[in-house]
Backbone bond lengths (Angstrom), bond angles and torsions (degrees), N, CA, C in turn:
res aa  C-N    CA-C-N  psi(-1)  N-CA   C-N-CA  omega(-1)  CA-C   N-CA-C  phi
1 X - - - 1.457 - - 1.521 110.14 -
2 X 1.375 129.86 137.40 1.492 131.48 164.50 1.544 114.08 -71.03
3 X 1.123 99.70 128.58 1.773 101.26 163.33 1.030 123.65 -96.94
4 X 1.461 117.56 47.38 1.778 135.11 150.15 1.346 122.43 -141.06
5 X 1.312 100.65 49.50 1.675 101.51 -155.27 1.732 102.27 -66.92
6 X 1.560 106.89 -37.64 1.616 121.26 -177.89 1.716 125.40 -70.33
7 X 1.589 99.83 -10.17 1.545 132.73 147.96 1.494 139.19 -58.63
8 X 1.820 86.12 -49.81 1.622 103.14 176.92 1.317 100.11 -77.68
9 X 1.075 120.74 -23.40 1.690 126.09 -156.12 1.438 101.46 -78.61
10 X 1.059 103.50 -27.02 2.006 111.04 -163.89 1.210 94.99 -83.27
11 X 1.311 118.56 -58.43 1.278 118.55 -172.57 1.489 122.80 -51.46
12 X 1.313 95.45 -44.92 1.755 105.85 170.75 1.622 113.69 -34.02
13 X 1.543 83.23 -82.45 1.453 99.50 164.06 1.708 123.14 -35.33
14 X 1.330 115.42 -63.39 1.697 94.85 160.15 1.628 124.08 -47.12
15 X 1.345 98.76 -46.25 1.848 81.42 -174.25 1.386 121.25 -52.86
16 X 1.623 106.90 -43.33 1.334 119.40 170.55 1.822 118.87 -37.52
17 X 1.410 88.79 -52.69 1.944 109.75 168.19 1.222 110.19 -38.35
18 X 1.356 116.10 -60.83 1.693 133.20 -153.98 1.834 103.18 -75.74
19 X 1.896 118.40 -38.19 0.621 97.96 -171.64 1.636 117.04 -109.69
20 X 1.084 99.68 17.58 1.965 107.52 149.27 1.263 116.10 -101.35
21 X 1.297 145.65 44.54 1.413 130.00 -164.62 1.264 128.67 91.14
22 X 1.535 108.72 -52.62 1.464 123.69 -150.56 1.628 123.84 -20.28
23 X 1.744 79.14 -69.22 1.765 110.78 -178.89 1.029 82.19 -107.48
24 X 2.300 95.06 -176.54 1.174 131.21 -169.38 1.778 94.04 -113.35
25 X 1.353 120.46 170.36 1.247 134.96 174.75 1.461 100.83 -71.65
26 X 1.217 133.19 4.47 1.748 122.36 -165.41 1.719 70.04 -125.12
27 X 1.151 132.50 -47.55 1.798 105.18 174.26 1.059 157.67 -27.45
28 X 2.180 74.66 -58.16 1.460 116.78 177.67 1.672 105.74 -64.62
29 X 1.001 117.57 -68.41 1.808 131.58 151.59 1.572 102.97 -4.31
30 X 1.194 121.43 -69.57 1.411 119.28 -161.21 0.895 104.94 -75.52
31 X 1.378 138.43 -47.43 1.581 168.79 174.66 2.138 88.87 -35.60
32 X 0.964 119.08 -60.00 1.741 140.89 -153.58 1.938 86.47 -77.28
33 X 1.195 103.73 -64.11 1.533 116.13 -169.54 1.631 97.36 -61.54
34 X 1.087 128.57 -61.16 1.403 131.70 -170.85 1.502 101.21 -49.44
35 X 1.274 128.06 -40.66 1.561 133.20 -156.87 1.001 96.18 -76.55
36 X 1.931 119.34 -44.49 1.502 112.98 -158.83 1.684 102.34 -83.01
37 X 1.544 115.69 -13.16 1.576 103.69 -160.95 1.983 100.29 -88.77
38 X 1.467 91.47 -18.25 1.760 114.99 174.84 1.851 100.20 -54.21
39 X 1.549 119.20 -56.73 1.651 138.71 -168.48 1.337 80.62 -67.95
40 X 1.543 124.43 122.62 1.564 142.46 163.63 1.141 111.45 -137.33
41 X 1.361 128.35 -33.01 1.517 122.31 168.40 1.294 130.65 -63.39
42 X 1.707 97.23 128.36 1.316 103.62 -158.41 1.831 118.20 -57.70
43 X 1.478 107.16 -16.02 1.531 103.58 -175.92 1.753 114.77 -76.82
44 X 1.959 107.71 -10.85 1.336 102.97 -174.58 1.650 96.18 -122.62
45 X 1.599 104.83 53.69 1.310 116.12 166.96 1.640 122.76 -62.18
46 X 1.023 119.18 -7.39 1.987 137.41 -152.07 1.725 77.10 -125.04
47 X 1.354 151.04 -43.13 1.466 125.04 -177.93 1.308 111.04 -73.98
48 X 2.074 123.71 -37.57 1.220 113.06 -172.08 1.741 107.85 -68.26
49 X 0.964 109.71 -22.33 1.359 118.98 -171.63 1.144 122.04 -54.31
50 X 2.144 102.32 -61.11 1.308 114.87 146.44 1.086 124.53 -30.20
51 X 1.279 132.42 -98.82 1.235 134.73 160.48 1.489 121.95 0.76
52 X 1.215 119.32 -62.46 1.366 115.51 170.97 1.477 122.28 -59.43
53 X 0.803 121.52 -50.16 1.866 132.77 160.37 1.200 96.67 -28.02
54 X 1.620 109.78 -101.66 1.597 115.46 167.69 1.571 140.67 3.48
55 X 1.528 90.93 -43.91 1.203 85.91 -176.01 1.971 112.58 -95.91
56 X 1.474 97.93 -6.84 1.462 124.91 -169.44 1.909 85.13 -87.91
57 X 0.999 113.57 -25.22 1.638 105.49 171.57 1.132 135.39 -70.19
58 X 1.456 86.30 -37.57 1.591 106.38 173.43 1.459 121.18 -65.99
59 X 1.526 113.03 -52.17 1.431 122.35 174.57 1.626 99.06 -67.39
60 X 0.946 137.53 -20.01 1.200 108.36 174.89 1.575 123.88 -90.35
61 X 1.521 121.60 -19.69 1.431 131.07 125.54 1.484 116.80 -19.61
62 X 1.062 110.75 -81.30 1.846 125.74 177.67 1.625 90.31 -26.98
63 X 1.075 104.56 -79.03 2.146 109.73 -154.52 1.582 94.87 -68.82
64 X 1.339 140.25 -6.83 1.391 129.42 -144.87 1.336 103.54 -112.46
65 X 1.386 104.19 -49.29 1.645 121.75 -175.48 1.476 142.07 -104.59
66 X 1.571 95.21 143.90 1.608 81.88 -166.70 1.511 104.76 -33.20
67 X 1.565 94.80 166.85 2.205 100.05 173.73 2.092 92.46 -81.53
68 X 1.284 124.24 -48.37 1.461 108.32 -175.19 1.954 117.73 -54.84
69 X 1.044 80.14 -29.88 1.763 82.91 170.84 1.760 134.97 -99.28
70 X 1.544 90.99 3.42 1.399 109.52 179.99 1.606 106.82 -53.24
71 X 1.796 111.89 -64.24 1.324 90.17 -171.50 1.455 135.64 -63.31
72 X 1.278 114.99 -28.24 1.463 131.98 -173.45 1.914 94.86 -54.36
73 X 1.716 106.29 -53.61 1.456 107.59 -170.14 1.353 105.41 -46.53
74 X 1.796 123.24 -32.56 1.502 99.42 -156.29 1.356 98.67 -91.14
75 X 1.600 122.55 -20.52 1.201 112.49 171.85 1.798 130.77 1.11
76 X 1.241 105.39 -77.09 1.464 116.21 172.93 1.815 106.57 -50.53
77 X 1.016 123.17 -43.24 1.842 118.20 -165.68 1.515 84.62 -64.28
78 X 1.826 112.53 -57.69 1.668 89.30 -163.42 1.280 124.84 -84.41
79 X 1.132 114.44 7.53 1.636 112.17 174.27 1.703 80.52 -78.89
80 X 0.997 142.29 -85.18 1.756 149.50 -146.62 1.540 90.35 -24.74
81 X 1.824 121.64 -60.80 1.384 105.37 -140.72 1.854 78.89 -99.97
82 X 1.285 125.98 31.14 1.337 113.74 161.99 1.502 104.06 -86.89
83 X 1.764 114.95 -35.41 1.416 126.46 -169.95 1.765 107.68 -72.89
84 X 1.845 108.29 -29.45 1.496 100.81 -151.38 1.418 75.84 -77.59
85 X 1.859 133.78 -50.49 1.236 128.13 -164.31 1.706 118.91 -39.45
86 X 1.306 89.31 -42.02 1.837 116.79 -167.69 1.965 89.98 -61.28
87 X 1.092 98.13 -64.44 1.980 85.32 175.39 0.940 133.68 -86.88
88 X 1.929 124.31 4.65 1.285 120.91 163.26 1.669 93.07 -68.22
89 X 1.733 130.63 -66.74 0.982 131.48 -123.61 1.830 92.24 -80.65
90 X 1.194 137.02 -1.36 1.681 164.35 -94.12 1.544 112.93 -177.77
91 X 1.760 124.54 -6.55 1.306 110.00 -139.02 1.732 113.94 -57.67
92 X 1.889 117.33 -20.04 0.678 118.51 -149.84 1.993 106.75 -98.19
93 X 1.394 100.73 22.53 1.658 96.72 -177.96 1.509 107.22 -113.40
């Protein structure tokens, strides 16, 4: 079982946010950072990590890319931590 399941959940739910409209990419950002600084246990050391990367992907998207092509670029980061969430919260499928 994860002991952030109500963590993973938010986040979900933001990505979901981010990628209909909802939020903005500086949300989504905080939303990613907040989750990973939330992951402290040492056995789900490989999600904060994730997470931290991730969200270091994103900002570097942000400063890198045109703004019309920004969202499409992050496309790929948030599907990833939709999948890593999907098998932290999942480990056993």
């Amino acid at each position: 079982m994860p002991t952030y399941p109500d963590a993973a959940q938010r986040l979900l739910a933001t990505c979901d946010s981010y990628l209909s409209g909802e939020v903005d990419l500086l949300q989504l950002k905080a939303a990613v950072w907040d989750t990973a600084e939330t992951v402290v246990d040492v056995s789900e050391a490989a999600t904060r990590r994730f997470l931290q990367a991730a969200e270091g992907d994103l900002d570097v998207i942000e400063h890198t890319t045109d703004t019309e092509r920004t969202f499409e670029a992050t496309l790929p980061v948030v599907e990833g931590i939709k999948t890593e969430l999907k098998r932290y919260l999942s480990p056993d499928d």
